[in-house]
Structures are given as structure tokens and as C-alpha cells.
C-alpha positions in Angstrom: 157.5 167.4 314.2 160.2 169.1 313.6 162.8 170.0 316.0 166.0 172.5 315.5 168.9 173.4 317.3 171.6 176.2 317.1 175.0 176.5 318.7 178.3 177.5 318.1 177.5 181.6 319.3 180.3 183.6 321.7 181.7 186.6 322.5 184.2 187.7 319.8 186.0 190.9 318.9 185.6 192.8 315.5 187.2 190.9 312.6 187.1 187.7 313.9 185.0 184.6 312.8 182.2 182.5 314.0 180.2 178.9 312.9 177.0 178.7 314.0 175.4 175.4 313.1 171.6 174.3 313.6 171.2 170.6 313.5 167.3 169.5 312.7 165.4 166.1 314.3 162.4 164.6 314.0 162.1 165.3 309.7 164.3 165.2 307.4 165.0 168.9 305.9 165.4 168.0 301.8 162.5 169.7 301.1 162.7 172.9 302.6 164.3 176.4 302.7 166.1 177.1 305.6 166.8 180.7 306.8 168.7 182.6 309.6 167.9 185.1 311.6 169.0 187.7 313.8 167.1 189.4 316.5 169.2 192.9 317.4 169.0 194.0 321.2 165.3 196.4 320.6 164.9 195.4 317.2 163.1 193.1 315.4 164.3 189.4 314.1 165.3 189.7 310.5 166.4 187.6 307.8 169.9 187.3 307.3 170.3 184.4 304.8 168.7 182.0 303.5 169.5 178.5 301.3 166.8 176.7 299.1 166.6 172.6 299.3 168.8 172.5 296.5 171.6 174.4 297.8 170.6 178.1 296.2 171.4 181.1 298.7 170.4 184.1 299.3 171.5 186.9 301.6 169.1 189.9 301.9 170.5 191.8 304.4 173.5 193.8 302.4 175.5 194.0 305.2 176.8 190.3 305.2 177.2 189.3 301.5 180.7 188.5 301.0 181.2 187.9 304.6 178.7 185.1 305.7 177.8 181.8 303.9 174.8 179.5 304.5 175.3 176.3 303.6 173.8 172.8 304.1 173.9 169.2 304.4 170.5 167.3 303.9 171.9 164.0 304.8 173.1 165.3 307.8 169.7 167.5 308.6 172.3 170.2 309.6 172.6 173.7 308.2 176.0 176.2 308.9 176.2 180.0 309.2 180.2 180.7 308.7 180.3 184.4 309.7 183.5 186.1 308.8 185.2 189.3 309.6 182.4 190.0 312.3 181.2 193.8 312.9 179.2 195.0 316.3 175.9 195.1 314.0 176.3 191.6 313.9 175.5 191.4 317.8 172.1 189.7 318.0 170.8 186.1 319.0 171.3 183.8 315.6 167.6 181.7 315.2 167.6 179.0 312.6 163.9 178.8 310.9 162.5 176.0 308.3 159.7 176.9 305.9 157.6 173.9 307.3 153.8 174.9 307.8 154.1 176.7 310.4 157.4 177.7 310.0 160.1 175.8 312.7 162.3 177.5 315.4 165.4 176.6 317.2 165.5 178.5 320.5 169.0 180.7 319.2 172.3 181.6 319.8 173.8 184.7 321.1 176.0 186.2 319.0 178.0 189.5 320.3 180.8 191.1 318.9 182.7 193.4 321.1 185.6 194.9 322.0 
């Protein structure tokens, strides 16, 4: 079973930068994608970006390319979200998902961006 964990969330002001990591037990990750999310106060969780097995990413939501970067270390089962020049829409608790059947969860990390 796989098991995930997320830290390295805080309180920052706009501008600033974060490194939210997620660090995976109980199965290796080589062979899947790996996405994170971000749940808004009253909205729902959506997909931020996302990084294939072999490294490929992918950032749907427009308002982070350029800023954030998802990468990922297999032999270490840990994957990274560096989040740059922060905005207040980036507020939201950061969840770390694998595309394992069903998919994995780590329990998140609040993210909030204030001034």
C-alpha cells in the first residue's frame, strides 16, 4: 500500500517562494504519474501539475506555468513542487496524488499566501 506525505507549506507573502515535497513509502513510485493539487478555501481540489514516470510534466492550470516546477526522484520515492513568485490564488492546501488503482493521497499542506 502505498503511503504519501507532503510538507514544506507556510504562510508567505506575494512574490516569495515555497518547496513543497511529498515523500512516498510502502511502493516504489517508477511507474506512476504523480500530480499535485490544490483545494481553494470553497472550491474544489484541482490539478495543478503533474510529472509522468519518466520525468515528462505537465501543468494544466495556466496560472502557474513558468512559476512552478514538478519534479521527481524515483530512487528517492520523493516528488517536489518549487512554487515561485507566489500570488494569493495560490492559497489552498497542496495534496500530492499517485495514479495507483485507486488513486493515493497524502493528507496535504497548507499553503497561504498573504500579506
Amino acid at each position: 500500500q502505498l503511503q504519501l506525505v507532503e510538507y514544506g507549506g507556510g504562510l508567505v507573502q506575494p512574490g516569495e517562494s515555497l518547496r513543497l515535497s511529498c515523500v512516498a513509502s510502502g511502493i516504489t513510485l517508477n511507474h506512476f504519474a504523480i500530480g499535485w493539487f490544490r483545494q481553494a478555501p470553497g472550491k474544489e481540489r484541482e490539478l495543478v501539475a503533474a510529472i509522468a514516470y519518466n520525468g515528462y510534466a505537465n501543468y494544466p492550470d495556466p496560472l502557474v506555468k513558468g512559476r512552478f516546477t514538478i519534479s521527481r526522484d524515483n530512487a528517492k520515492n520523493m516528488i517536489w513542487l518549487q512554487m515561485n513568485n507566489l500570488i494569493f490564488e495560490d492559497t489552498g492546501v497542496y495534496f500530492c496524488a499517485a495514479t495507483t488503482s485507486p488513486w493515493s493521497w497524502g493528507q496535504g499542506t497548507q499553503v497561504t499566501v498573504s500579506s
